[in-house]
C-alpha positions as CSV (number, residue, x, y, z in Angstrom):
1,X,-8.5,-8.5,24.5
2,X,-10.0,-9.7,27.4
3,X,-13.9,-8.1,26.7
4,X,-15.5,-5.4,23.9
5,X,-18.3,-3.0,24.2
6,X,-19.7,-0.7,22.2
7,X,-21.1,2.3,23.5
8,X,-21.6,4.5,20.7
9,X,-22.7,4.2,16.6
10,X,-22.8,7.4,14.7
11,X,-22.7,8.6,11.3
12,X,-18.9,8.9,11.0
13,X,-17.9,7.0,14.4
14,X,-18.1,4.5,16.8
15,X,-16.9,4.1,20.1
16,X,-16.0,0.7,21.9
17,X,-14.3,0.1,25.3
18,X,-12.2,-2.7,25.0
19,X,-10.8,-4.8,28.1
20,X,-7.2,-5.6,27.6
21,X,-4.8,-7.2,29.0
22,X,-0.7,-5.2,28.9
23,X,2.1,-6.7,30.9
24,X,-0.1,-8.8,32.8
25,X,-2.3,-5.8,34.2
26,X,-5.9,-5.9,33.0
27,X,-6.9,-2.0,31.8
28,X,-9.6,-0.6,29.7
29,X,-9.2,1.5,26.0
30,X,-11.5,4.0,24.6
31,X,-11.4,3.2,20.9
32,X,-13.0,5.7,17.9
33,X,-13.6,3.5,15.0
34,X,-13.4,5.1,12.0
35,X,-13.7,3.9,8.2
36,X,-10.7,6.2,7.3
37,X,-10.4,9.1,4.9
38,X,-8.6,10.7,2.1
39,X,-7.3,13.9,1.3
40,X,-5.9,15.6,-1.8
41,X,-3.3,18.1,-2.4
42,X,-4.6,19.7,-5.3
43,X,-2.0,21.5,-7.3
44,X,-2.3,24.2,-10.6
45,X,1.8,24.9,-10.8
46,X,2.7,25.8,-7.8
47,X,-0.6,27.1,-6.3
48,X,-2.3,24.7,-3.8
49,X,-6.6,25.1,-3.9
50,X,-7.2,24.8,-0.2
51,X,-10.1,26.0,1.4
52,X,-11.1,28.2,4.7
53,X,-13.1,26.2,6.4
54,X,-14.7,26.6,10.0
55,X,-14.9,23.6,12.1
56,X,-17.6,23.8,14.8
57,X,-15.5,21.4,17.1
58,X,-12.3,24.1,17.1
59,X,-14.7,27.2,17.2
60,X,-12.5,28.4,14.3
61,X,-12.2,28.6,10.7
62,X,-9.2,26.8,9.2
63,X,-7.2,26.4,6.2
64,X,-7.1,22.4,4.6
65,X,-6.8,20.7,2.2
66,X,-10.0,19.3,0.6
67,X,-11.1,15.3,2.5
68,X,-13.3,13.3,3.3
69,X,-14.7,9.8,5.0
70,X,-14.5,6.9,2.7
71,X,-17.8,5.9,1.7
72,X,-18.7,2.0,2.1
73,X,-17.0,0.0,-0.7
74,X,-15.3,3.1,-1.8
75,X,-11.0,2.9,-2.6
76,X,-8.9,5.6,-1.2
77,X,-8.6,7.2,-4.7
78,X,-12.1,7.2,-5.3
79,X,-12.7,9.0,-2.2
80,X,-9.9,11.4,-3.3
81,X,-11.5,12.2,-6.5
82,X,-14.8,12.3,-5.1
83,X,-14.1,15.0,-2.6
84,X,-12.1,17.0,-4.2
85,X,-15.2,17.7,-7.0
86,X,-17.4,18.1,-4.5
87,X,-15.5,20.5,-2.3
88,X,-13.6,22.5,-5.2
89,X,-15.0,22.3,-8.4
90,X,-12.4,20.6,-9.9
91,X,-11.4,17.4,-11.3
92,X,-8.1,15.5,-11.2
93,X,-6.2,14.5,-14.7
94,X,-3.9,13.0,-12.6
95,X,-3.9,11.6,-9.0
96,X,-0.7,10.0,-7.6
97,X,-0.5,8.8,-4.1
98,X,1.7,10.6,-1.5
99,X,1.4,8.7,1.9
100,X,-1.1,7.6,4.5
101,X,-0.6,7.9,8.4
102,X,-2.7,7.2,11.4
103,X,-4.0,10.6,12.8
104,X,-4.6,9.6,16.6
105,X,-3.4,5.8,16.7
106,X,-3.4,6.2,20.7
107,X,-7.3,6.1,20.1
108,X,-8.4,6.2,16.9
109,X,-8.6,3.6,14.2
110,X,-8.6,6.6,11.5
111,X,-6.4,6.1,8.7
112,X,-6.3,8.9,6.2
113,X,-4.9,8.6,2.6
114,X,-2.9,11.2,0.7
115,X,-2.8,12.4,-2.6
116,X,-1.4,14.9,-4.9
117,X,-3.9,16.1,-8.0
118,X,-2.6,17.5,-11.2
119,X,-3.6,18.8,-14.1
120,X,-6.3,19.8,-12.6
121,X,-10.0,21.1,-14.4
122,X,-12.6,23.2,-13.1
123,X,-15.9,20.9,-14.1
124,X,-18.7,22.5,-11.9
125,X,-19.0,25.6,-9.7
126,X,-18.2,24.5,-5.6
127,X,-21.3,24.1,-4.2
128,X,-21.5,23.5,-0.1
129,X,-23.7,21.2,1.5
130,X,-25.9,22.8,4.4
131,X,-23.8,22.5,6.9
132,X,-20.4,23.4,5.3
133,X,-18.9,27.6,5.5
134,X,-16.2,27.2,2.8
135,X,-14.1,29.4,1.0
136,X,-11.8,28.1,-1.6
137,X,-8.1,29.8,-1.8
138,X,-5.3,29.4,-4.1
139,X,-2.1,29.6,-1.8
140,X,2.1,29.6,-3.4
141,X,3.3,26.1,-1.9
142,X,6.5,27.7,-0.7
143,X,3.8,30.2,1.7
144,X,2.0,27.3,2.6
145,X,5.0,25.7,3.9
146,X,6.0,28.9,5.8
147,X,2.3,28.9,7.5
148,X,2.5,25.4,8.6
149,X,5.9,26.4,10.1
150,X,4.6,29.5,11.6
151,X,1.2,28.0,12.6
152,X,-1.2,29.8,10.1
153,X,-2.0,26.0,9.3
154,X,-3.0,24.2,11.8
155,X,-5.0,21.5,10.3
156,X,-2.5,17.9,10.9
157,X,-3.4,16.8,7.8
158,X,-3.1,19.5,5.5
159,X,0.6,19.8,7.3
160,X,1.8,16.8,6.5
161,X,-0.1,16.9,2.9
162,X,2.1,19.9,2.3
163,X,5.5,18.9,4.3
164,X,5.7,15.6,3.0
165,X,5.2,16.7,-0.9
166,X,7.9,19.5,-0.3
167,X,10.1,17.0,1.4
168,X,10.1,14.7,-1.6
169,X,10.1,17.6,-4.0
């Protein structure tokens, strides 16, 4: 890295331009920094809690899985458990990592963490924060892996949250 700037500090990101050097030609990157995320695959048998959530960037409402930005000094499983309270209602008995993958490496630092939750307990009644319009729903794995296939889900995360559990099913 030849020179770093950044231009941007918000809540969830940051933006630098960095000034590289790649096969001896100087050019400039556009990175999103991001503290990463983690995302649960909550399970009761073979019924998936997702929720129908709109997402103001898409202009459309969208099924996922529930996830979140880790919080400073906050583990991926915390996060996990964390979010998946406050966005359902429920709490894990047991939480068992499935993966982690970079969701936009050609510009984005953000790393999310996957995991599955089982034996599963409903401790408090969802409640949204102001700017959240979510609906939980219980979906049959074996549909949800027919509506990532036929583009019901189109959330990235929730996809591979769902194809990679099946996969190692």
């Amino acid at each position: 890295m030849i020179d770093s700037k950044r231009v941007y500090d918000g809540k969830i990101i940051s933006v630098r331009v960095d000034k590289v050097q790649i096969n001896g030609r100087e050019t400039t990157r556009e990175v999103i920094e991001h503290s990463g995320a983690a995302a649960v695959l909550p399970l009761i048998g073979n019924m998936i809690i997702m929720e129908k959530q709109y997402r103001y960037a898409v202009e459309k409402e969208l099924y996922e899985i529930p996830a979140g930005t880790l919080e400073k000094g906050e583990s991926p499983a915390e996060c996990a458990k964390r979010e998946l309270i406050e966005e359902t209602g429920y709490k894990a008995g047991n939480l068992e990592l499935l993966g982690q993958c970079y969701m936009t490496p050609g510009y984005s630092t953000e790393i999310i963490y996957f995991f599955v939750a089982n034996d599963l307990q409903e401790v408090k009644i969802h409640e949204m924060d102001v700017d959240e319009q979510i609906t939980i729903v219980k979906i049959n794995i074996d549909d949800a892996v027919k509506m990532v296939l036929n583009g019901k889900i189109q959330d990235a995360k929730t996809a591979y949250a769902i194809l990679t559990y099946k996969s190692k099913g």
